[in-house]
PyMOL Python script that loads the backbone (N, CA, C, O; Angstrom):
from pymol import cmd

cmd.read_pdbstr("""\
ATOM      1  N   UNK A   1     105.643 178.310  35.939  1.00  0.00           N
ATOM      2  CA  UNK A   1     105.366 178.560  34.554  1.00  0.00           C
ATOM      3  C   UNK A   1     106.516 178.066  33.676  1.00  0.00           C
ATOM      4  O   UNK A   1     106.291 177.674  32.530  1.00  0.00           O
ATOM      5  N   UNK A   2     107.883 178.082  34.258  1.00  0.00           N
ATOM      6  CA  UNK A   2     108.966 177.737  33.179  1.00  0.00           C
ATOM      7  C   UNK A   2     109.055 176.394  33.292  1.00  0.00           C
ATOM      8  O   UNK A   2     109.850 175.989  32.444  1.00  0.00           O
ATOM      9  N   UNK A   3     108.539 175.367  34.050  1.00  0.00           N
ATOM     10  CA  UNK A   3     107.932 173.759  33.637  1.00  0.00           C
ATOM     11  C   UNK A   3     107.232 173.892  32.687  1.00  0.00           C
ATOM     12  O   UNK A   3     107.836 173.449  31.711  1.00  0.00           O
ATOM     13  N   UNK A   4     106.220 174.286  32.408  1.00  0.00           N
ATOM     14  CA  UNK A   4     105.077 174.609  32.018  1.00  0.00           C
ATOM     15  C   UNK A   4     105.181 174.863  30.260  1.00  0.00           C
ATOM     16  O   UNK A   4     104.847 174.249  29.246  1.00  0.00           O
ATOM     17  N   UNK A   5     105.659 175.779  30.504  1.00  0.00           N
ATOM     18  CA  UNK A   5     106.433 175.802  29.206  1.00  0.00           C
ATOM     19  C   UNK A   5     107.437 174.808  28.400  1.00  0.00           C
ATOM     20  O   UNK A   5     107.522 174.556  27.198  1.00  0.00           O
ATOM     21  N   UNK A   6     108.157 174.348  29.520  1.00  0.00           N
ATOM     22  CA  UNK A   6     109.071 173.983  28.985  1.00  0.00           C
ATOM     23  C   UNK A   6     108.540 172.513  28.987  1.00  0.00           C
ATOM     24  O   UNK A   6     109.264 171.545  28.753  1.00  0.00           O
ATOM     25  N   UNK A   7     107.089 172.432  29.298  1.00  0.00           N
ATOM     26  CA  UNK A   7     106.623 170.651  28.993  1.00  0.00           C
ATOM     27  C   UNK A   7     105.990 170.817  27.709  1.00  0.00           C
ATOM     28  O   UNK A   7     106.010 170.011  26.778  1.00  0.00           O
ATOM     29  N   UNK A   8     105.360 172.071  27.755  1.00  0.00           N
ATOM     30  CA  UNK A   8     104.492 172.028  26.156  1.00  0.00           C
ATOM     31  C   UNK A   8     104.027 173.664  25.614  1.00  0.00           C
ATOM     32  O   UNK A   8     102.983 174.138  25.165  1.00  0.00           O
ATOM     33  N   UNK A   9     105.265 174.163  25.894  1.00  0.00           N
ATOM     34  CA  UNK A   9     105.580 175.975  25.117  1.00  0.00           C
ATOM     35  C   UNK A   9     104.341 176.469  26.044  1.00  0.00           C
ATOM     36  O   UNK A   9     103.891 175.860  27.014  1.00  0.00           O
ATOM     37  N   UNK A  10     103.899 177.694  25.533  1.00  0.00           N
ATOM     38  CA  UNK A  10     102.944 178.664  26.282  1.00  0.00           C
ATOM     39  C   UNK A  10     101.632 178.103  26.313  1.00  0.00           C
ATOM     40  O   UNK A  10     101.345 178.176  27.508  1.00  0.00           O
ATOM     41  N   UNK A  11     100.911 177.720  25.874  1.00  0.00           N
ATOM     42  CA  UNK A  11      99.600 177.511  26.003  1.00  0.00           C
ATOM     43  C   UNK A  11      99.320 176.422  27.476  1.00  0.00           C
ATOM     44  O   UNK A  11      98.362 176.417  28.249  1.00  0.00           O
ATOM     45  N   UNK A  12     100.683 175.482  27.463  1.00  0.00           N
ATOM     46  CA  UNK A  12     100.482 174.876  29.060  1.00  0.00           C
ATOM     47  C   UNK A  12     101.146 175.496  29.968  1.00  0.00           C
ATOM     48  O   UNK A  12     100.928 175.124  31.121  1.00  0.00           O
ATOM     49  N   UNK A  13     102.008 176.459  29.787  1.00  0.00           N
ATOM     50  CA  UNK A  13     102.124 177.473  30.690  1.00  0.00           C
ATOM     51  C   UNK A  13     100.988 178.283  31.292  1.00  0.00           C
ATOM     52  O   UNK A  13     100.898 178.547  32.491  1.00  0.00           O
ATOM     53  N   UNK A  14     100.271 178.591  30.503  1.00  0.00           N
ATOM     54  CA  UNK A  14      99.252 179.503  30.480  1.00  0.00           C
ATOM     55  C   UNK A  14      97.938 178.301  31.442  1.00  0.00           C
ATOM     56  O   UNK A  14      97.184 178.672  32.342  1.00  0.00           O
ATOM     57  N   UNK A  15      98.017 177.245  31.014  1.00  0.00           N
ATOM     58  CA  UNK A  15      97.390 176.656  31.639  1.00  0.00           C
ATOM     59  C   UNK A  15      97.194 175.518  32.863  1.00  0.00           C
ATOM     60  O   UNK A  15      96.198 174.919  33.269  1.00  0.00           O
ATOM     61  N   UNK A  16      98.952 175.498  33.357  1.00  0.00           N
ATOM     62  CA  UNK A  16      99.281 175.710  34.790  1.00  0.00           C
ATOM     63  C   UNK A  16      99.408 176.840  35.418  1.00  0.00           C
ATOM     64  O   UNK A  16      99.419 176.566  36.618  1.00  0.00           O
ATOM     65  N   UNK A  17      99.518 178.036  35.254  1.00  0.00           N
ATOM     66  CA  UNK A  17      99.382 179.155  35.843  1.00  0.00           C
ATOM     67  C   UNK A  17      98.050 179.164  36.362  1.00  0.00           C
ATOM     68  O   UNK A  17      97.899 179.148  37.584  1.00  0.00           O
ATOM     69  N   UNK A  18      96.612 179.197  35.241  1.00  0.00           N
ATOM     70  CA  UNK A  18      95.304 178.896  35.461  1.00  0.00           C
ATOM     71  C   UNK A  18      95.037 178.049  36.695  1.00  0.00           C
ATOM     72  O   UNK A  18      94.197 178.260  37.569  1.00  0.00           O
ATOM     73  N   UNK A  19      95.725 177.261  36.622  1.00  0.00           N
ATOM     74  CA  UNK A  19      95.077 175.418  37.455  1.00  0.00           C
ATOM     75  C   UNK A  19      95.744 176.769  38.874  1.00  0.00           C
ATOM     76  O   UNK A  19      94.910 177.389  39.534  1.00  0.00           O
ATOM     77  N   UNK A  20      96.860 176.930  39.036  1.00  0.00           N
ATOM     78  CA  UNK A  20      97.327 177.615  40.382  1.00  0.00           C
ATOM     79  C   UNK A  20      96.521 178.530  40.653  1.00  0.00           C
ATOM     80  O   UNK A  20      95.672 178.293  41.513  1.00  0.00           O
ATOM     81  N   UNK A  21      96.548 179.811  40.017  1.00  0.00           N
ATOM     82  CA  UNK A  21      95.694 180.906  40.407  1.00  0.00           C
ATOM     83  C   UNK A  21      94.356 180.041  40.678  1.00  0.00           C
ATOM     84  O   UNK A  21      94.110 180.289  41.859  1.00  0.00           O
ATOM     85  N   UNK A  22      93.342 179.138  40.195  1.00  0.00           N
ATOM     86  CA  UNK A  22      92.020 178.655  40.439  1.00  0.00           C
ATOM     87  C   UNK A  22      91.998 178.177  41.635  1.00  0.00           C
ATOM     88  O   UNK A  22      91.179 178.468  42.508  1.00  0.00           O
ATOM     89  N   UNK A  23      93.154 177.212  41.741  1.00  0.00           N
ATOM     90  CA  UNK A  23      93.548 176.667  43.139  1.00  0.00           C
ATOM     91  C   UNK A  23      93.271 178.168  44.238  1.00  0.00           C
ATOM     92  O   UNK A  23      92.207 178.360  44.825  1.00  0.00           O
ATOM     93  N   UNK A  24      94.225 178.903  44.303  1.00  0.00           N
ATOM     94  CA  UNK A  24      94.194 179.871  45.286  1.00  0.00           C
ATOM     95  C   UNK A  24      93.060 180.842  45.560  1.00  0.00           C
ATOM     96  O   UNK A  24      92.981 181.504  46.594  1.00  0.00           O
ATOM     97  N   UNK A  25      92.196 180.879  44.570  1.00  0.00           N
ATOM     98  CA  UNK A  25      90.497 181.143  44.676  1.00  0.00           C
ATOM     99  C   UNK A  25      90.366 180.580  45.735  1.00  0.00           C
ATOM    100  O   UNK A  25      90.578 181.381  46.645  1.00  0.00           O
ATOM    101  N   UNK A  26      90.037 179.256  46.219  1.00  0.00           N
ATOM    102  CA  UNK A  26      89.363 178.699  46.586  1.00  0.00           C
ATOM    103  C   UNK A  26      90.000 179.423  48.189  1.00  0.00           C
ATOM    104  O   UNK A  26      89.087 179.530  49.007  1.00  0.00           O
ATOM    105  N   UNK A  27      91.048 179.792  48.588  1.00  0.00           N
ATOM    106  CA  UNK A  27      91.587 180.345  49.738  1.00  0.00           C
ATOM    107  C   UNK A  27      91.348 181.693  49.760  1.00  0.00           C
ATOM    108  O   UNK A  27      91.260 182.183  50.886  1.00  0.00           O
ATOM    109  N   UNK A  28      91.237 182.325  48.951  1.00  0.00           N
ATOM    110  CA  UNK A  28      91.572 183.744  48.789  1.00  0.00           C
ATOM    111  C   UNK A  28      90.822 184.746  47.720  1.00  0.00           C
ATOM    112  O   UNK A  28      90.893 184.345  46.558  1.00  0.00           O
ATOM    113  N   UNK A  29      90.413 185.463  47.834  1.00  0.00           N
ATOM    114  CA  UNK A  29      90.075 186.463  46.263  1.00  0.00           C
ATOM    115  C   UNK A  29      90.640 186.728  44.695  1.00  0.00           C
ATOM    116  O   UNK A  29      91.416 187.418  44.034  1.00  0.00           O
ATOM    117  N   UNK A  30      90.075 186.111  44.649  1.00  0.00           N
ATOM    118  CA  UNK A  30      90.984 186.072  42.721  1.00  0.00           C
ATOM    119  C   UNK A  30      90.041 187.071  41.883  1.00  0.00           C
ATOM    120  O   UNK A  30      88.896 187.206  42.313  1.00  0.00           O
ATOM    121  N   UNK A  31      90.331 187.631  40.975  1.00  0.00           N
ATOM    122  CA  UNK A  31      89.805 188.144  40.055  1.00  0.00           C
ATOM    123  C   UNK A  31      89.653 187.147  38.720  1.00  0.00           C
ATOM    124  O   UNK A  31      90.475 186.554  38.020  1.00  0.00           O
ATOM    125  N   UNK A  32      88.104 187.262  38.713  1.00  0.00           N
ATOM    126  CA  UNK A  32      87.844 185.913  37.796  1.00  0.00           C
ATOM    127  C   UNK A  32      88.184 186.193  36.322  1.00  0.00           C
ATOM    128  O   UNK A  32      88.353 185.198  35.617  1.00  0.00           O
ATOM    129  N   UNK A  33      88.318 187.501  35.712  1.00  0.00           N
ATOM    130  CA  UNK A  33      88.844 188.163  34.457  1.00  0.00           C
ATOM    131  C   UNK A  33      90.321 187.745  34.807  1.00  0.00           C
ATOM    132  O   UNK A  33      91.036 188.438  34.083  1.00  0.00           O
ATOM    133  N   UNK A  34      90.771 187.272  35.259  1.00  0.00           N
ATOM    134  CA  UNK A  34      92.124 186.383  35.361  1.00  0.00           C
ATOM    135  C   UNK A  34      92.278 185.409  35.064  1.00  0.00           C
ATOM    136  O   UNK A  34      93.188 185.066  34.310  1.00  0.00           O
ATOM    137  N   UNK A  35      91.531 184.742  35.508  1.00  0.00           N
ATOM    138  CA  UNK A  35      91.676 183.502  35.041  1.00  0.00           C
ATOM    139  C   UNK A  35      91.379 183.034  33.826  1.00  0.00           C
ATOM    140  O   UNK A  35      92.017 182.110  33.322  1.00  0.00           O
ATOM    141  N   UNK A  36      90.091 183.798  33.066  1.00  0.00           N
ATOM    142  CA  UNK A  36      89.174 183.835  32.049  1.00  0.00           C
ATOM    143  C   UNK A  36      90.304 184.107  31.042  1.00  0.00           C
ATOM    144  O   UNK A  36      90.351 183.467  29.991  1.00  0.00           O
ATOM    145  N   UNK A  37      91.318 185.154  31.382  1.00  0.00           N
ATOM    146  CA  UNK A  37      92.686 185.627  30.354  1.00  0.00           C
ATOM    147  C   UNK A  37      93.117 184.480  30.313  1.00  0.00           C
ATOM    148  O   UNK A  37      93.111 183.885  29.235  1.00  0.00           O
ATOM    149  N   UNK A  38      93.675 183.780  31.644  1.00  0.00           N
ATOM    150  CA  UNK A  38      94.538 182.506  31.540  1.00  0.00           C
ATOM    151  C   UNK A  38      94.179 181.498  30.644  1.00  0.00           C
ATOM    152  O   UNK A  38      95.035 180.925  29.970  1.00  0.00           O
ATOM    153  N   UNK A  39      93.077 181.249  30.581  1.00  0.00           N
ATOM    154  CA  UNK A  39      92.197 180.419  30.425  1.00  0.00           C
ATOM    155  C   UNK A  39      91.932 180.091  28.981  1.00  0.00           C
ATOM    156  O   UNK A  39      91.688 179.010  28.445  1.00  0.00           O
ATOM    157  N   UNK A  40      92.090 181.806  28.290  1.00  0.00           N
ATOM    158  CA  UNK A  40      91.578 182.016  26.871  1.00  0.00           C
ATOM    159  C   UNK A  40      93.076 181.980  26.345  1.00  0.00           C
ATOM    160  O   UNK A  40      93.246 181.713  25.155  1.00  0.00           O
ATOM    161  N   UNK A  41      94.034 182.202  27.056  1.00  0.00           N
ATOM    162  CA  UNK A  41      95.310 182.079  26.486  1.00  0.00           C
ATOM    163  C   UNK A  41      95.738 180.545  26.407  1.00  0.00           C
ATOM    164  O   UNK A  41      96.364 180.290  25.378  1.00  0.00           O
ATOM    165  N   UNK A  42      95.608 179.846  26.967  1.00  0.00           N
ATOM    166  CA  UNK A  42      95.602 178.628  27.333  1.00  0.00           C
ATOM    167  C   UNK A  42      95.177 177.461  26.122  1.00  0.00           C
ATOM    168  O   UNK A  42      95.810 176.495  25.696  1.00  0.00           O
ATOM    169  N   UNK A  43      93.754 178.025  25.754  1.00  0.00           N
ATOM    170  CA  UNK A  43      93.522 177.808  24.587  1.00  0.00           C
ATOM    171  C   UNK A  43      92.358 176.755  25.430  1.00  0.00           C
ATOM    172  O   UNK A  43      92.063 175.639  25.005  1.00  0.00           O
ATOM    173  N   UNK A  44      92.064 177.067  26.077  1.00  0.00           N
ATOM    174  CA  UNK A  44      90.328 176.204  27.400  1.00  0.00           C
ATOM    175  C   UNK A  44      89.545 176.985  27.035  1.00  0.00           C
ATOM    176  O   UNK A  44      89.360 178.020  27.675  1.00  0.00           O
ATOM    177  N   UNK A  45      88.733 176.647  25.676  1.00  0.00           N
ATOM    178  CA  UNK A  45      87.691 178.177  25.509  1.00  0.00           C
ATOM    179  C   UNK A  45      86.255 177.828  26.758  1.00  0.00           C
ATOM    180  O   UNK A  45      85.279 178.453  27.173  1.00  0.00           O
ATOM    181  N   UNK A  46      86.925 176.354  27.001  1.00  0.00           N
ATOM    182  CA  UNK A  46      85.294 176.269  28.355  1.00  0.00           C
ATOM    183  C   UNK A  46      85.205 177.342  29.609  1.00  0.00           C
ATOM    184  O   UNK A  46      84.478 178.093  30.259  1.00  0.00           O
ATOM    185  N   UNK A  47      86.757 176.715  29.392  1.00  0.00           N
ATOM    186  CA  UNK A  47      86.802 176.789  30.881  1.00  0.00           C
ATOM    187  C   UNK A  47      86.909 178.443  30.723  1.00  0.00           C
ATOM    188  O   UNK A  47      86.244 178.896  31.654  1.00  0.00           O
ATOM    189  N   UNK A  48      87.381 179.374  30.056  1.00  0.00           N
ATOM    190  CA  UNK A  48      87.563 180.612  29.601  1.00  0.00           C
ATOM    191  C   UNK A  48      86.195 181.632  29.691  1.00  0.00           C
ATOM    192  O   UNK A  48      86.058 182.839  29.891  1.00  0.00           O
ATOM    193  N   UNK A  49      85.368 180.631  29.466  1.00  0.00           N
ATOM    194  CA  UNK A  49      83.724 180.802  29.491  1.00  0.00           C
ATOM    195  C   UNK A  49      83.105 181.028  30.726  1.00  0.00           C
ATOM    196  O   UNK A  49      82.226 181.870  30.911  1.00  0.00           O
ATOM    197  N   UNK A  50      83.631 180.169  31.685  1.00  0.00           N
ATOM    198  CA  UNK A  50      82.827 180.224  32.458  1.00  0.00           C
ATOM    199  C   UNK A  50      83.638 180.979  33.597  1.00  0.00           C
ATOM    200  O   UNK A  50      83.037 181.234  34.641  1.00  0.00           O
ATOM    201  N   UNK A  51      85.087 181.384  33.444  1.00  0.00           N
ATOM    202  CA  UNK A  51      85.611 182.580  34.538  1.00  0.00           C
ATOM    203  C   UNK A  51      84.802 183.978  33.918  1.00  0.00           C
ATOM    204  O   UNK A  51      84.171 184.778  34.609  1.00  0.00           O
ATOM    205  N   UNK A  52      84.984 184.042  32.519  1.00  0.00           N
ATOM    206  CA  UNK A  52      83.981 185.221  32.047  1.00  0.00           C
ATOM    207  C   UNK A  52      82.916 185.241  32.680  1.00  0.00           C
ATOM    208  O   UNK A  52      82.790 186.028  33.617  1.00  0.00           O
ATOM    209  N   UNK A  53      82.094 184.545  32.386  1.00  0.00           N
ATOM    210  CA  UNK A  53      80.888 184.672  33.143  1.00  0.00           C
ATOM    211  C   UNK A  53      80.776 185.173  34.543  1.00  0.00           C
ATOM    212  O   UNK A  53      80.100 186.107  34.977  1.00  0.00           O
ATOM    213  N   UNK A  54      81.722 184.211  35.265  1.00  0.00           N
ATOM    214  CA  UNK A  54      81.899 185.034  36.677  1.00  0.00           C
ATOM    215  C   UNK A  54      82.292 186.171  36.695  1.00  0.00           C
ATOM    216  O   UNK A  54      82.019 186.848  37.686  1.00  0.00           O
ATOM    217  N   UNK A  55      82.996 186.705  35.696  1.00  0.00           N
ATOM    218  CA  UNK A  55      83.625 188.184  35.894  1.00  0.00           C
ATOM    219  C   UNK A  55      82.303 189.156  35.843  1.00  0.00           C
ATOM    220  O   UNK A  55      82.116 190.088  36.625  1.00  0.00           O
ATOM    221  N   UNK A  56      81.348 188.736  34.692  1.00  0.00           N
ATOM    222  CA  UNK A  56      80.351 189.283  34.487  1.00  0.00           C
ATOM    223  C   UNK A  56      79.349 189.570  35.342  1.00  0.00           C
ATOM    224  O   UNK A  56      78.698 190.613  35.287  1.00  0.00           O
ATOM    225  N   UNK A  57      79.072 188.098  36.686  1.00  0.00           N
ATOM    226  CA  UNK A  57      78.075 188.290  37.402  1.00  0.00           C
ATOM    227  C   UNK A  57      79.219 189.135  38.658  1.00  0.00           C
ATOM    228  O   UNK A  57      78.787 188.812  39.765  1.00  0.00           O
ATOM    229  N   UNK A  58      80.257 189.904  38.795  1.00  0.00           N
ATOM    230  CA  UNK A  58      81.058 189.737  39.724  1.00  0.00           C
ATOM    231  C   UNK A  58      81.262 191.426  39.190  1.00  0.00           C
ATOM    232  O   UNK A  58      82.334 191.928  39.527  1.00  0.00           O
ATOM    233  N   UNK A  59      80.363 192.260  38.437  1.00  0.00           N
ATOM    234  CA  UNK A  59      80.508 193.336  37.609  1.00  0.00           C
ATOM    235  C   UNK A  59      81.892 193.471  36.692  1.00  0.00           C
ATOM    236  O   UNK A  59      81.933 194.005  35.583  1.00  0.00           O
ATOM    237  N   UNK A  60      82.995 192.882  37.382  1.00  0.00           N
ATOM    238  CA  UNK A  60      84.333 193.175  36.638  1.00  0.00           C
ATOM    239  C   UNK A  60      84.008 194.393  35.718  1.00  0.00           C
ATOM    240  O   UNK A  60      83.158 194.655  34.867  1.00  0.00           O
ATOM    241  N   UNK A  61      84.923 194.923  36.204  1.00  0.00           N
ATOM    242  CA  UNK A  61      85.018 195.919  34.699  1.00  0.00           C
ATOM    243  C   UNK A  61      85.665 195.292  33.380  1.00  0.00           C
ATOM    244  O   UNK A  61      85.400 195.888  32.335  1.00  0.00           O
ATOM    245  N   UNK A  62      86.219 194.525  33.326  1.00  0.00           N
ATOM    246  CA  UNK A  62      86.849 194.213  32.293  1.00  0.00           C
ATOM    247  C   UNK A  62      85.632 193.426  30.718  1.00  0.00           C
ATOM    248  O   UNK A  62      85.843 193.339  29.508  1.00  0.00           O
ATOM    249  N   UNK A  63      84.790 193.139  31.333  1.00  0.00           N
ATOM    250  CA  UNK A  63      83.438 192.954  30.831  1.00  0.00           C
ATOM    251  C   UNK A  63      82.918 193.875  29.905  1.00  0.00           C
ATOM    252  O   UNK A  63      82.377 193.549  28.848  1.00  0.00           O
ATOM    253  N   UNK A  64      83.044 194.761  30.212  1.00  0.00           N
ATOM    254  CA  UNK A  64      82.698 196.643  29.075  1.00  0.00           C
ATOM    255  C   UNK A  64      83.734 196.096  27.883  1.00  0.00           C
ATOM    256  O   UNK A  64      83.392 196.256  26.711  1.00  0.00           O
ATOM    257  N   UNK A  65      84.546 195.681  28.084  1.00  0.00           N
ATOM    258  CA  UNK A  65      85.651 195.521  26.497  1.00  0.00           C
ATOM    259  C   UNK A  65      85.160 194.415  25.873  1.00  0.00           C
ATOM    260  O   UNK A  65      84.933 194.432  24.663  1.00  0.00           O
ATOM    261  N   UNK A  66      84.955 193.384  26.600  1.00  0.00           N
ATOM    262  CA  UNK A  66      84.941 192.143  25.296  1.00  0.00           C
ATOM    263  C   UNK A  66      84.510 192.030  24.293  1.00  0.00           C
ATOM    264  O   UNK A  66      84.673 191.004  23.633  1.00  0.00           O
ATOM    265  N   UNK A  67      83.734 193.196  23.823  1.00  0.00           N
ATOM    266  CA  UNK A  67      83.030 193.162  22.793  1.00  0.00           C
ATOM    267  C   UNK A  67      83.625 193.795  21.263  1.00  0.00           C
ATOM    268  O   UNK A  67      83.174 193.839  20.118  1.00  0.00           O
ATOM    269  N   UNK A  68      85.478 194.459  22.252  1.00  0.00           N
ATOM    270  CA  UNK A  68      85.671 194.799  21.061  1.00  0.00           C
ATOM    271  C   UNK A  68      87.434 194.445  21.717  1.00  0.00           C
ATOM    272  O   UNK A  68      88.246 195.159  21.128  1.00  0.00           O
ATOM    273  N   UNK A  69      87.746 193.998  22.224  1.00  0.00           N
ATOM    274  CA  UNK A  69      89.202 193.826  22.998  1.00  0.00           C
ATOM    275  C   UNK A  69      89.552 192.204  22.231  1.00  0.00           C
ATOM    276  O   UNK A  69      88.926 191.179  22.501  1.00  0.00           O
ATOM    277  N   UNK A  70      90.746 192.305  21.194  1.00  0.00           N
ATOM    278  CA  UNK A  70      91.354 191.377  20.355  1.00  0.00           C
ATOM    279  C   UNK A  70      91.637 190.417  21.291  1.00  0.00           C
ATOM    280  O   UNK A  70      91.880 189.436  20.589  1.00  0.00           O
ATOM    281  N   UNK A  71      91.774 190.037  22.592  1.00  0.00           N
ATOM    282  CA  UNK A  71      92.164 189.314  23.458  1.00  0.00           C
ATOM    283  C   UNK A  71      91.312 188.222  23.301  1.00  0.00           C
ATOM    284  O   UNK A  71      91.831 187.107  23.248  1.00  0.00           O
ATOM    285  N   UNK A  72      89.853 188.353  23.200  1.00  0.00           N
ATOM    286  CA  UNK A  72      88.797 187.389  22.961  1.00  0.00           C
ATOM    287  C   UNK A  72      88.037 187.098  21.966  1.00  0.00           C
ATOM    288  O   UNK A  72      86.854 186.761  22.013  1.00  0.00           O
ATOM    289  N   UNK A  73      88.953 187.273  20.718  1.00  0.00           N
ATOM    290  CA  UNK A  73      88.729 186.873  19.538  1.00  0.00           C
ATOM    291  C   UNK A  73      88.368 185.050  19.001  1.00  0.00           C
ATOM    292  O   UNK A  73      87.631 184.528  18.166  1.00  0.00           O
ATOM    293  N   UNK A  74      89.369 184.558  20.037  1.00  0.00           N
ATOM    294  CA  UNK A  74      88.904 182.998  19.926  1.00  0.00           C
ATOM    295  C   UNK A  74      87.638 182.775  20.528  1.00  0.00           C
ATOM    296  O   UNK A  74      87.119 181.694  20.250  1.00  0.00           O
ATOM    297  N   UNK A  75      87.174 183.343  21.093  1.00  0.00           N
ATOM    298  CA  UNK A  75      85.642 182.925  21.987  1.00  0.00           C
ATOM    299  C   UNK A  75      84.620 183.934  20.863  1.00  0.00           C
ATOM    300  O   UNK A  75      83.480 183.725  21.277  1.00  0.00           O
ATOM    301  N   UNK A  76      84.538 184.715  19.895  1.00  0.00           N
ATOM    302  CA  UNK A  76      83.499 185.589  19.641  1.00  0.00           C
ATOM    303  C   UNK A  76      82.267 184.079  18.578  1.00  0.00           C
ATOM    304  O   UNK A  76      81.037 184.054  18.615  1.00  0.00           O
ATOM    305  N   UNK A  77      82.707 183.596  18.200  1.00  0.00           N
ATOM    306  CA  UNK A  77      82.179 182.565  17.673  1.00  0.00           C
ATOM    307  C   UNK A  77      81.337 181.478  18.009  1.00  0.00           C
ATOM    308  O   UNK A  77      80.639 180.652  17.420  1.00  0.00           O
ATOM    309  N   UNK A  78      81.767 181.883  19.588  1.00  0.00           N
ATOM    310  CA  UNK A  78      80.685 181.028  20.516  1.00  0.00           C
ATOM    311  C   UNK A  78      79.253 181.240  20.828  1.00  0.00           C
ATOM    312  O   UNK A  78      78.940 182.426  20.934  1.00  0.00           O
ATOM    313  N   UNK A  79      78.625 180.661  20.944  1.00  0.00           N
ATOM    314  CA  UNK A  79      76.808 181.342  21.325  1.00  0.00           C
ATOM    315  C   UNK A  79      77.211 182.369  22.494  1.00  0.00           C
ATOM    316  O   UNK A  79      77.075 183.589  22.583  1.00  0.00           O
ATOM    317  N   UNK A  80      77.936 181.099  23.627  1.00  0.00           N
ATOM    318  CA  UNK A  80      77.840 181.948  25.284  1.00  0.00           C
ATOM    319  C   UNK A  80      78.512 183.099  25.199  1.00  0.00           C
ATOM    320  O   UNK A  80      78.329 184.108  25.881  1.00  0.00           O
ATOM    321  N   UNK A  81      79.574 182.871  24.042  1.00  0.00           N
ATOM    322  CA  UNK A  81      80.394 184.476  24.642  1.00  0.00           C
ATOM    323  C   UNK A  81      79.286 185.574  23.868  1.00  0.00           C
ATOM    324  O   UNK A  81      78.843 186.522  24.515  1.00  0.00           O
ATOM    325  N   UNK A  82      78.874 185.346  22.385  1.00  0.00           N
ATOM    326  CA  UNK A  82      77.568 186.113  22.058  1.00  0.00           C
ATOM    327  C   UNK A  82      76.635 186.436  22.773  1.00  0.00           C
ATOM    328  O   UNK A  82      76.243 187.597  22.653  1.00  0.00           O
ATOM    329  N   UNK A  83      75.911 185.497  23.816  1.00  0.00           N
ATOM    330  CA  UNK A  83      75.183 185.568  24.923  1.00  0.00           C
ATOM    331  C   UNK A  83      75.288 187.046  25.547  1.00  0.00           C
ATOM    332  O   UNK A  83      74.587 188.054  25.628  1.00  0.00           O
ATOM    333  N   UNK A  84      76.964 186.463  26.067  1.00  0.00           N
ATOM    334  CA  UNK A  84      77.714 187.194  27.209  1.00  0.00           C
ATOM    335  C   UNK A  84      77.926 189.097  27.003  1.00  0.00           C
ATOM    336  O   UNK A  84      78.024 189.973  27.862  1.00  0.00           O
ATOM    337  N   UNK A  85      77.936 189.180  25.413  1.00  0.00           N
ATOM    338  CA  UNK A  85      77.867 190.243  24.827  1.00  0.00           C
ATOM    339  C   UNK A  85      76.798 191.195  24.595  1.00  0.00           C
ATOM    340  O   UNK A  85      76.822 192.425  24.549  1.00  0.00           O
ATOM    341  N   UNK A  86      75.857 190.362  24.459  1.00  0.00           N
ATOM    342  CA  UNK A  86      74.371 191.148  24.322  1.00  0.00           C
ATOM    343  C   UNK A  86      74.176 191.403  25.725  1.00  0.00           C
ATOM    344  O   UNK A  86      74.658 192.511  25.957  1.00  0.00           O
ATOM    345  N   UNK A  87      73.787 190.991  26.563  1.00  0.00           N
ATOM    346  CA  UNK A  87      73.800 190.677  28.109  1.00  0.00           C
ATOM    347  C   UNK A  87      74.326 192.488  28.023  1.00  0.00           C
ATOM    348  O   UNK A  87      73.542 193.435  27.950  1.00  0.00           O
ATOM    349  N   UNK A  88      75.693 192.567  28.056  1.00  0.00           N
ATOM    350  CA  UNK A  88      76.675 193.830  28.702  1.00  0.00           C
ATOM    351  C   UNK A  88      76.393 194.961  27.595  1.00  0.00           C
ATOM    352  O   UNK A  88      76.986 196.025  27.774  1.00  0.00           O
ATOM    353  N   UNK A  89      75.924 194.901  26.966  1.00  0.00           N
ATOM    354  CA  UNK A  89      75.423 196.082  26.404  1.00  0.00           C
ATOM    355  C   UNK A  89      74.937 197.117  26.711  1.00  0.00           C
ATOM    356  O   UNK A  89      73.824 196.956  27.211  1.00  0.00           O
ATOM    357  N   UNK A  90      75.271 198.190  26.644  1.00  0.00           N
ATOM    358  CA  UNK A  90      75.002 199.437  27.752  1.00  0.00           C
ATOM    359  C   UNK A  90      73.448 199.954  26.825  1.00  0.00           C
ATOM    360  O   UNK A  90      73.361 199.758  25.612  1.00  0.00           O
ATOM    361  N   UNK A  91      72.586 200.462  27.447  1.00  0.00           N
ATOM    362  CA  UNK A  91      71.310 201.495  26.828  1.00  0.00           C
ATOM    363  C   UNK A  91      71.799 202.367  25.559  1.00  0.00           C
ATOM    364  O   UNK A  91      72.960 202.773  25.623  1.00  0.00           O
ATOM    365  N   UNK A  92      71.142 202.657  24.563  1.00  0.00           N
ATOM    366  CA  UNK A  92      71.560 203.486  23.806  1.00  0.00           C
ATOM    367  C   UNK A  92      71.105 204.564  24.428  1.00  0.00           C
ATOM    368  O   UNK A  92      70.222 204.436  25.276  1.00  0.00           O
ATOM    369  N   UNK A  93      71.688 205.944  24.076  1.00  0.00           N
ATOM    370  CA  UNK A  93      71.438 207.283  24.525  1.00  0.00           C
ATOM    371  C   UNK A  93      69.888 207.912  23.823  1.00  0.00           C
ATOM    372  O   UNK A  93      69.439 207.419  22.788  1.00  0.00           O
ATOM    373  N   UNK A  94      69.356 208.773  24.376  1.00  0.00           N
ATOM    374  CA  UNK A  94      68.563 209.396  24.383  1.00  0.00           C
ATOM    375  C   UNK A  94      67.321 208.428  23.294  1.00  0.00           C
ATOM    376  O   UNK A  94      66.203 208.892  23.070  1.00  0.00           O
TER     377      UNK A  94
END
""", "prot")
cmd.dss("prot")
cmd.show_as("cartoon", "prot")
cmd.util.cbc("prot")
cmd.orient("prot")
């Protein structure tokens, strides 16, 4: 990460960290709301999209917040993350 930074401040930090952790998926169990953070920090609203999504089909808990968690404020503007929101909407009560 301190290459990373130090080639082009945080957002390519954020998005060599991503490229590694994705890499090590492919060996191992990652939590896809990880990458989706990395991803959205990074400033990859695609690619940010589509670890969400996996988090979503993958139950993540972290899925229950997006709808109101400042973290994913750059994606609310999107159809998919709108999609992604209606989708996780819990039943109203009684």
């Amino acid at each position: 990460m301190e290459r990373g930074y130090a080639a082009g401040g945080y957002r390519e930090a954020m998005r060599r960290a991503a490229e590694k952790l994705e890499a090590r998926s492919k060996l191992t169990p990652v939590q896809a709301s990880s990458l989706a953070i990395l991803y959205v920090e990074a400033g990859q609203k695609d690619r940010a999209l589509e670890w969400l999504e996996k988090a979503y089909q993958e139950h993540d808990s972290i899925t229950v917040y997006i709808g109101v968690d400042p973290q994913w404020d750059s994606l609310r503007a999107d159809p998919l993350f709108q999609n992604l929101v209606r989708r996780i909407r819990f039943p109203a009560n009684g």
